[in-house]
C-alpha positions, -999 to 999 in steps of 0.1 A, spaced: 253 628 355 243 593 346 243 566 372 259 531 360 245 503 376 278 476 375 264 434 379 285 409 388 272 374 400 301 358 411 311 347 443 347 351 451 373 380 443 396 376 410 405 387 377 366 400 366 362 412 396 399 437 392 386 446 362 353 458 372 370 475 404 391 494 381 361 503 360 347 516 391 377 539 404 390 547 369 351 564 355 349 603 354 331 609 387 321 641 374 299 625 345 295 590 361 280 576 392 285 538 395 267 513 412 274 481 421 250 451 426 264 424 438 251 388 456 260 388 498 291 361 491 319 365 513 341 360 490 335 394 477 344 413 506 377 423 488 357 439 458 331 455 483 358 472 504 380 489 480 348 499 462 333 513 491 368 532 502 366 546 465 327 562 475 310 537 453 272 526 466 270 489 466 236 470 464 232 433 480 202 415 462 195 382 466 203 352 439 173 345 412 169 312 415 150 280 431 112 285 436 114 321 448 126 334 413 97 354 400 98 374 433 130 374 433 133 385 404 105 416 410 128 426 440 159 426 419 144 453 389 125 471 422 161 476 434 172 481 400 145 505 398 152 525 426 189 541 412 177 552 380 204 537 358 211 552 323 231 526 321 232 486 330 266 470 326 268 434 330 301 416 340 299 380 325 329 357 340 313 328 327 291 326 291 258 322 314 265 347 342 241 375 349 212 364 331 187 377 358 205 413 359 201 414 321 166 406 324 155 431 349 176 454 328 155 447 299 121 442 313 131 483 329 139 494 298 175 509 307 182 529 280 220 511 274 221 476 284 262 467 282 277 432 289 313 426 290 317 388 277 352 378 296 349 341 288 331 316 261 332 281 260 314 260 235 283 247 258 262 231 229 229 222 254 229 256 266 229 274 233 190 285 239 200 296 270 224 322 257 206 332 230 174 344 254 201 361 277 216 381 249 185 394 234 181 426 253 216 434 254 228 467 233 259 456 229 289 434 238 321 441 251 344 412 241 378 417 259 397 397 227 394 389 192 390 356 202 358 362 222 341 385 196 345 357 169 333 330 192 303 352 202 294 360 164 300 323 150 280 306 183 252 332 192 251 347 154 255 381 171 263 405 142 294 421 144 280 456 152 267 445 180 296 438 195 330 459 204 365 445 217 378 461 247 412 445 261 417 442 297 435 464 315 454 470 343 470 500 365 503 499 355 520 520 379 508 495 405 529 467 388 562 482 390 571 481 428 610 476 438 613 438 451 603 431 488 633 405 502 620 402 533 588 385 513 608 364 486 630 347 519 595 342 535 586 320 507 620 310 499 624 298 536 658 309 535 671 292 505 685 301 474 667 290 447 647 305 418 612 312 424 583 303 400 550 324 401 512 313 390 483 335 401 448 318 397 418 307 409 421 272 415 398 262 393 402 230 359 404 257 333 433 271 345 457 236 344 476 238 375 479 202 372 501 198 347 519 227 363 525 206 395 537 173 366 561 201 352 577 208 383 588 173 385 613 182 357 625 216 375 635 204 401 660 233 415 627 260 418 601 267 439 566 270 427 542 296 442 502 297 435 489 322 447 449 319 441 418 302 463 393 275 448 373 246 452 407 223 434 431 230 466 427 200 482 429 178 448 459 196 435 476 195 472 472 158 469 484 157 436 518 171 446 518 147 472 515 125 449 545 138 427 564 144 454 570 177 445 547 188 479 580 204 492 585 228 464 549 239 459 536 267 481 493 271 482 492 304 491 454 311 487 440 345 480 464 371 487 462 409 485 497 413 475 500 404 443 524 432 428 552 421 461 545 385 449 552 395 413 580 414 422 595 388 447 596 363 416 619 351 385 595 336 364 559 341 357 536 307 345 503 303 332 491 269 319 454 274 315 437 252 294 413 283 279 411 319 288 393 348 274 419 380 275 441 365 315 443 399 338 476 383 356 495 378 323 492 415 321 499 423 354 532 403 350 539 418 316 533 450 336 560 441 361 585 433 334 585 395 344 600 371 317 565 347 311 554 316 296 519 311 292 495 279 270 489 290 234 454 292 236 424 318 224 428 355 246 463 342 265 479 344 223 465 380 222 483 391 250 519 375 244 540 379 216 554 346 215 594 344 214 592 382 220 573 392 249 571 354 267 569 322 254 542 301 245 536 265 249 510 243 238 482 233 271 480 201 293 517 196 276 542 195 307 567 188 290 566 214 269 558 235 300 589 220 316 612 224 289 601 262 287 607 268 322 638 253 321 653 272 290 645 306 308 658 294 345 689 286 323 695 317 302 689 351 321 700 369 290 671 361 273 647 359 304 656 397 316 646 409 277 615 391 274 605 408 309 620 444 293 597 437 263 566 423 281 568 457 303 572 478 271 544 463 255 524 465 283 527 506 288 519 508 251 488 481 252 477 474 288 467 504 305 436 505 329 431 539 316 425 528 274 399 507 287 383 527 310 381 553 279 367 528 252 341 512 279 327 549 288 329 556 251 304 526 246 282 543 266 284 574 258 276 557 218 244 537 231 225 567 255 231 589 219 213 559 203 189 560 223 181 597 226 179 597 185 
């Protein structure tokens, strides 16, 4: 059996953080024992509880950084040290995360160093950076096409070096009946069609120009669903708008397949993504979509066939999108039919739970030879 040490750096519970607790629940026990190290935030009580219920060890160590990082550093690869791994897999939510894991990896010598790239943005004064942090890596998972060019073309990793592995999500989970008892909670007892977003409340994702396009829909309801440092600036910007009364901040929630289920109309308007987990979890729920046509979100939506795309920070295109499939259930209901098809034959947790262990199984041969 080969123990997996799993790395995330972040500090709140979302879409990397799914796909590296499916990762977790989804790997053969009987050849796999995960790991996962993991920085004491509280926002990631949500990943450390289900991971825990699953009988995955988790290891707090402490963040490499201010004038305590060499020995922080030594305590990290002692801990490190101490399970054995065969193999190191780094979860990268943003194109500089995890640099210390991936040092300790390398200064160990783990025999398979893995990093799954879920985001790149063009960050021209950190090139350096990136290129130290991706020396000892074996290879790269990118989780879109997008990604593994961007990684090639700004990093010169050669293309060997690097395999794409799509997202994916359980999706059984996604197809739950509808809760009414929920969708008249947020409804508040009107009738009214209900517009869904799921995000971290974060700039990249465009919520924004989400709350200027509800000013032109005026007969829906808008639900985020999502926590961040932007609540308070997008709360006023509804005030703002005047839209405050159709806008419901839910903050993180833990049921997102009821929310998905409860909805008409699934929206995404991020300004950049790398391959978005909640467009697949409402493609997996059969929800007519409409998403920004940028790099990963185009991947994962067939444009006029399985949702519609728009072009970002574009409300009114946004608006007029929204509008058209409020206004034509015929066409909403088979977009949602075909984004639930194409998600059963694309999607599934279990195809990427095959390829990633795969990966490994490809790197410890290498390294054996």
């Amino acid at each position: 059996m080969h123990t997996v040490a799993h790395y995330v750096d972040t500090a709140a519970f979302g879409g990397t953080e799914k796909i590296v607790l499916a990762l977790l629940t989804g790997m053969d026990r009987s050849r796999w024992r995960p790991v996962l190290f993991h920085h004491p935030e509280p926002g990631l009580a949500p990943l450390l509880h289900a991971a825990q219920q699953a009988g995955v060890a988790t290891r707090a160590v402490s963040r490499v950084n201010g004038y305590a990082k060499p020995v922080r550093l030594l305590q990290f690869a002692s801990a490190l040290r101490s399970e054995a791994p065969s193999v190191f897999h780094a979860h990268l939510s943003s194109p500089l995360a995890c640099k210390s894991g991936l040092l300790a990896a390398s200064l160990l010598r783990v025999p398979a160093i893995v990093a799954t790239a879920q985001l790149f943005m063009h960050l021209r004064e950190k090139q350096l950076a990136r290129r130290l942090s991706s020396w000892g890596v074996h290879r790269y998972l990118a989780v879109s096409d997008a990604v593994s060019r961007k990684l090639q073309e700004n990093l010169g990793l050669p293309a060997r070096k690097i395999r794409v592995v799509r997202n994916g999500v359980p999706l059984a989970q996604n197809r739950c009946p509808r809760n009414e008892r929920l969708r008249q909670e947020l409804l508040r007892g009107m009738t009214r069609p209900m517009v869904l977003t799921l995000a971290r409340l974060d700039p990249q994702k465009g919520l924004p120009y989400l709350l200027e396009a509800a000013v032109n829909v005026p007969g829906a309801l808008f639900v985020i669903a999502g926590e961040g440092d932007e609540r308070r600036v997008l709360e006023a910007r509804a005030q703002t708008l005047g839209v405050q009364d159709r806008v419901l901040f839910l903050g993180h929630r833990d049921d997102v397949h009821d929310l998905l289920a409860a909805c008409d109309l699934f929206v995404l308007p991020s300004l950049f993504e790398g391959f978005p987990l909640s467009v697949l979890e409402a493609s997996a729920a059969g929800k007519p979509l409409i998403a920004t046509a940028v790099d990963g979100t185009s991947e994962a939506i067939r444009d006029g066939e399985t949702g519609l795309l728009v072009p970002p920070a574009d409300p009114a295109a946004l608006a007029a999108a929204i509008n058209r499939l409020l206004g034509d259930s015929g066409l909403a209901a088979r977009l949602g039919s075909a984004a639930a098809v194409y998600a059963r034959q694309t999607f599934g947790v279990d195809r990427m739970v095959e390829a990633v262990t795969a990966t490994y199984d490809e790197l410890l041969a290498s390294s054996r030879a």
